[in-house]
C-alpha positions in Angstrom: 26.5 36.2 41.4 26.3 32.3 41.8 23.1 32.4 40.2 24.6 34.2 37.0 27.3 31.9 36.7 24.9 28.8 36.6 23.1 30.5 34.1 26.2 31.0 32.1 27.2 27.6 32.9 23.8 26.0 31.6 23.9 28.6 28.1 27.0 27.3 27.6 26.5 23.5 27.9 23.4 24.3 25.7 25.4 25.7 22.8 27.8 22.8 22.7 25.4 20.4 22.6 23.5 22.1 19.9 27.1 22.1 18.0 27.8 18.4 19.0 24.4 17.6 17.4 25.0 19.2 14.3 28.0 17.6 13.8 27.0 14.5 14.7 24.3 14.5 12.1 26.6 15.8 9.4 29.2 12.8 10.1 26.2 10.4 10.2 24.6 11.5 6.9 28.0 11.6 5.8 29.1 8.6 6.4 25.4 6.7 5.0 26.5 8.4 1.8 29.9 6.9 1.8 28.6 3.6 2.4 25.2 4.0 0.6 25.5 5.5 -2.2 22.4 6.8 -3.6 22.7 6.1 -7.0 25.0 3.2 -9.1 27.5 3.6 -11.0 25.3 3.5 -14.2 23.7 6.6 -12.2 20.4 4.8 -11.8 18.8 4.6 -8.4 20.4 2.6 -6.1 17.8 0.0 -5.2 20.9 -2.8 -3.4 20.0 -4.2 0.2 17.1 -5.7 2.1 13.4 -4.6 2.0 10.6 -5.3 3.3 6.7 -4.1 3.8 5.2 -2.9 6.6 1.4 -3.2 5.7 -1.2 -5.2 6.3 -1.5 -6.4 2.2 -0.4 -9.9 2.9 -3.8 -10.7 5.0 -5.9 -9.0 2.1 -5.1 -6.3 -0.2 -8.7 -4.7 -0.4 -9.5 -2.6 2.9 -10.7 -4.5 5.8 -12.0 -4.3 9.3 -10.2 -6.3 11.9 -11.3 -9.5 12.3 -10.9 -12.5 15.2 -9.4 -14.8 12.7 -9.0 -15.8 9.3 -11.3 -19.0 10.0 -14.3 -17.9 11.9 -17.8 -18.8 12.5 -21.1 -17.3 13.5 -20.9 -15.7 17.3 -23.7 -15.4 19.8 -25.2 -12.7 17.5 -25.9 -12.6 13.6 -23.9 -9.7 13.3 -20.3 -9.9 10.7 -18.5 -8.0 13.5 -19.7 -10.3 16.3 -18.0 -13.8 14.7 -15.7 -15.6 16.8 -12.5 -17.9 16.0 -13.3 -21.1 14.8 -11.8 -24.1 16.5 -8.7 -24.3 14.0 -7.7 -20.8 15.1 -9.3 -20.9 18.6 -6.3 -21.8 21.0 -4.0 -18.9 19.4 -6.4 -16.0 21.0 -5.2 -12.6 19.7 -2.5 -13.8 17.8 -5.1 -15.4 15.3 -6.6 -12.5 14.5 -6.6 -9.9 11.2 -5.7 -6.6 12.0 -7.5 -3.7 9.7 -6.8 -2.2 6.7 -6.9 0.5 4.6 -6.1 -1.1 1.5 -3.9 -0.8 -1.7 -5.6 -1.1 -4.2 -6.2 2.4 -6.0 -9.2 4.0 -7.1 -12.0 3.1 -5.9 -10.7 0.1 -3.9 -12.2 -2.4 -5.5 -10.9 -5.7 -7.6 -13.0 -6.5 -10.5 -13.7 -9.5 -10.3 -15.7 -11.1 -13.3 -19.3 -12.2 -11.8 -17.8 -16.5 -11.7 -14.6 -15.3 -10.6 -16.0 -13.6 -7.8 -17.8 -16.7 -6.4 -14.3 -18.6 -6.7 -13.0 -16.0 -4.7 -15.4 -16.0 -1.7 -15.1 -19.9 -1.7 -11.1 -19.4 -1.4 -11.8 -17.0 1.6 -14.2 -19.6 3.0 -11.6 -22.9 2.7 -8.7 -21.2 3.6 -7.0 -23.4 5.3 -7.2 -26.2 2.5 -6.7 -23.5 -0.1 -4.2 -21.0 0.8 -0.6 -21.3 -1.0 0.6 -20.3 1.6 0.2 -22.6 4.1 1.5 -25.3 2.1 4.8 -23.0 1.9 4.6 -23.3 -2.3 6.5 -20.2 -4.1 4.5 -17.0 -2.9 4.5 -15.7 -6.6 5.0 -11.9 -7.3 3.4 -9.9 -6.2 2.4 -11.6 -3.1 6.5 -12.1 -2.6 6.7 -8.5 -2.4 4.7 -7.9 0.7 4.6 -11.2 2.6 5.9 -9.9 6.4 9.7 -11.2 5.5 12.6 -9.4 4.4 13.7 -9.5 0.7 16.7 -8.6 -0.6 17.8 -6.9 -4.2 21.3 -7.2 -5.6 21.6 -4.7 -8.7 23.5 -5.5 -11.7 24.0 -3.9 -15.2 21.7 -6.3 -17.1 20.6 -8.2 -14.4 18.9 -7.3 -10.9 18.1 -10.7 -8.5 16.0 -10.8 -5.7 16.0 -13.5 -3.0 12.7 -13.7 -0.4 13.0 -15.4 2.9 9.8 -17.1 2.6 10.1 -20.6 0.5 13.5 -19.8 -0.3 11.7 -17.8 -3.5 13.8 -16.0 -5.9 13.5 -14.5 -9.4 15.7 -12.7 -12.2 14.6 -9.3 -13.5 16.5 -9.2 -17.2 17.6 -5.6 -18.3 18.6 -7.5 -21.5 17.2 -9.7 -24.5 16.4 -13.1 -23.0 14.5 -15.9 -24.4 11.3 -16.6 -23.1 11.0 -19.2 -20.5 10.3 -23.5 -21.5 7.3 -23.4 -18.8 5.1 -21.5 -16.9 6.0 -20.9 -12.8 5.1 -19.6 -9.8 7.2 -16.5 -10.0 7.0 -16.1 -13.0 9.2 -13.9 -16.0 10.6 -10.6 -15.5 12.0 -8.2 -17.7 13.0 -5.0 -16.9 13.4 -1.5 -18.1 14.6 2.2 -17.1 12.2 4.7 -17.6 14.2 7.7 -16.4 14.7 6.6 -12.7 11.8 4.2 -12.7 12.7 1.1 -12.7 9.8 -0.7 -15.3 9.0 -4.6 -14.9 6.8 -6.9 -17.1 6.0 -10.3 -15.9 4.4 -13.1 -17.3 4.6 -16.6 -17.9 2.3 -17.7 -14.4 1.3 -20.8 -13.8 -1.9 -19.6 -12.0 -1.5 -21.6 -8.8 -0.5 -18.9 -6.5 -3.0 -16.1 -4.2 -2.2 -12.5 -4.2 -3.6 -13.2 0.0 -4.7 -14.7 2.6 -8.3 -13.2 1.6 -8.8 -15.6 -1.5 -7.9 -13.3 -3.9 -6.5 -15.2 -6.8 -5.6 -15.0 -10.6 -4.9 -17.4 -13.8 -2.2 -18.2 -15.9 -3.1 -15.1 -18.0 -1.6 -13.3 -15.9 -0.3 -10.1 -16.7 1.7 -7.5 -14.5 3.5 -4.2 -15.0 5.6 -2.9 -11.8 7.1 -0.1 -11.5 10.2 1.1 -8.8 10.6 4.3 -7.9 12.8 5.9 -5.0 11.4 7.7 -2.3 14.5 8.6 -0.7 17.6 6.2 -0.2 15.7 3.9 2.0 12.1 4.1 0.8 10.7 2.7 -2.6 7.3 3.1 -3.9 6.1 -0.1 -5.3 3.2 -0.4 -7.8 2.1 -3.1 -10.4 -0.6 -3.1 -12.7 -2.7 -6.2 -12.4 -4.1 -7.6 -15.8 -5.8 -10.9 -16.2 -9.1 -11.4 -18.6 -9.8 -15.0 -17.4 -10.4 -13.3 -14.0 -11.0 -9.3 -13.5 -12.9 -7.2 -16.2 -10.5 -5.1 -16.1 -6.7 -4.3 -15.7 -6.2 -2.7 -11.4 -3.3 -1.2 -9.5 -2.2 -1.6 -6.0 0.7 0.3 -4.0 2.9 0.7 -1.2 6.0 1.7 -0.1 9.3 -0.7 0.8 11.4 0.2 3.1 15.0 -0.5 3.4 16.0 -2.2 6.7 18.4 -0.6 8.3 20.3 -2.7 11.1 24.1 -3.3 10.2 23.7 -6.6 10.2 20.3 -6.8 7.6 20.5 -9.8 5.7 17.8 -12.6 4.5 17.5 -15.5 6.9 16.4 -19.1 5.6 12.8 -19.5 6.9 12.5 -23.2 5.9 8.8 -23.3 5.6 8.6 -26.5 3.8 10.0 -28.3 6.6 7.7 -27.1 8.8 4.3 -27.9 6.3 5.7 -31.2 6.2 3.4 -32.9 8.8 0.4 -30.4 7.6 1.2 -31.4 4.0 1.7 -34.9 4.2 0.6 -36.3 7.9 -3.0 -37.5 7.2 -1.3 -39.8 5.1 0.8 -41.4 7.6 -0.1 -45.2 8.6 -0.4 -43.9 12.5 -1.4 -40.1 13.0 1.7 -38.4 14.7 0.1 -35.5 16.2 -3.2 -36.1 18.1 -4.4 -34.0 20.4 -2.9 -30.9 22.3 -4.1 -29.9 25.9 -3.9 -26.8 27.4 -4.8 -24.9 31.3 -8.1 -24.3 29.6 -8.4 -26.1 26.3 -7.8 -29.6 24.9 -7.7 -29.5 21.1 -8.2 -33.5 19.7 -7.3 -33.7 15.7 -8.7 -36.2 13.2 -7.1 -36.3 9.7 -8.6 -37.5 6.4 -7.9 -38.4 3.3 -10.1 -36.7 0.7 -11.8 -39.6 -2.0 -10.7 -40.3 -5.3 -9.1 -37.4 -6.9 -10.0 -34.9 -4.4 -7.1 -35.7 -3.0 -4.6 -35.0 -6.2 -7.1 -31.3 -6.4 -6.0 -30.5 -2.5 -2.3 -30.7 -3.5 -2.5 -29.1 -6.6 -4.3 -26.0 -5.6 
């Protein structure tokens, strides 16, 4: 008897939990539609909020293997996979290194480089440290912006849609109407934008040719040419893909793609990351008339640091890079 009445007691327990669910899922999906509405109310995908990718694009768009830094040298054997972290990475262990990849870039994962272009490339991957955009916190240009691993955010209007990056306080101004051209060529470049259906279509151009698609070296020229394209996945998904066209560097035009996705915490916003405070000494402290930062010692390592001042106009190149 007791043992049928335990049974009856655990059935029932089941069944209203199983209701409880249900409901509870119908007043959460509910209430994400009240507050998130799908669609505008132009009726055009609602693309409002903070995104970001979660890839590994920003370290190198082609596919990759994992690697023990982005500066290495040659290990205890010849072998590519056996090179360890060279000193200006060595102190950071794991956290240095590149984690693998299976790429974005379509077909046959390849970027065509043009034979000269290619060798400017492998030098860029080579001098990294002196070379990268990045590092000196410049505007990330688009479509590096896109996938660097900080939140973005999009704020949709009728003729205008702005988006604001966290890294470098970068922003730029897709126009859904006439504009005139801009007076110079920039980082971010010029966007103008278009509906195709429920696609959201963007041209840019006007690139000043300064900034890296990576940290791999992969670079372009101030021909460049890009067609993106927005599409919704769901509410909180977009796939992202741009058309990459540039006859100064690839000999022919490429795609790459991923997916954004919409962060989701109540509280999502875009936080200041002041990078250009913090290149400051890396920019600007070889210059100094007494070096600031010296040496750094460690439980197992003492790292001693010697800055220079590149000759003659090497110096005006390193900062214009």
């Amino acid at each position: 008897m007791r043992s049928w009445f335990n049974g009856s007691i655990v059935a029932a327990a089941l069944a209203a939990a199983a209701v409880s669910a249900v409901i509870a899922v119908s007043v959460t999906r509910a209430t994400g539609q009240a507050t998130r509405p799908a669609r505008v109310a132009a009726g055009k995908p609602n693309f409002g909020g903070v995104w970001q990718a979660l890839n590994e694009a920003h370290w190198d768009l082609q596919a990759h293997d994992a690697r023990a830094g982005m500066v290495t040298q040659k290990g205890v054997y010849s072998y590519e996979y056996a090179r360890v972290p060279a000193a200006p990475v060595l102190a950071l262990g794991a956290a240095a290194g590149v984690p693998g990849s299976l790429g974005v870039v379509l077909g046959d994962g390849q970027i065509p480089y043009k034979p000269e272009a290619a060798a400017i490339k492998q030098q860029n991957s080579e001098n990294w440290i002196d070379r990268d955009p990045e590092l000196k916190c410049y505007l990330p240009g688009i479509p590096r912006a896109m996938y660097m691993p900080y939140p973005f955010s999009i704020v949709q209007g009728t003729d205008k849609i702005h988006m604001t990056y966290a890294f470098s306080n970068a922003a730029r101004v897709i126009h859904l109407n006439k504009v005139e051209g801009p007076p110079d060529d920039t980082f971010m470049g010029h966007s103008v934008g278009r509906w195709e259906g429920d696609t959201l279509v963007v041209e840019v151009t006007n690139f000043n040719g300064k900034s890296w698609f990576d940290r791999a070296g992969n670079f372009h020229s101030d021909a460049l040419r890009l067609v993106e394209r927005y599409s919704a996945i769901s509410p909180d998904a977009i796939r992202y893909e741009v058309t990459i066209e540039d006859p100064k560097v690839f000999a022919r035009p490429w795609t790459i793609a991923m997916p954004l996705y919409r962060r989701l915490e109540p509280n999502a916003t875009v936080l200041d990351y002041p990078c250009i405070e913090f290149a400051e000494e890396f920019m600007y402290g070889h210059l100094r008339k007494e070096q600031l930062v010296k040496r750094w010692e460690g439980e197992t390592m003492i790292v001693d640091i010697t800055r220079k001042i590149p000759p003659g106009d090497r110096l005006h190149e390193w900062y214009r890079r």
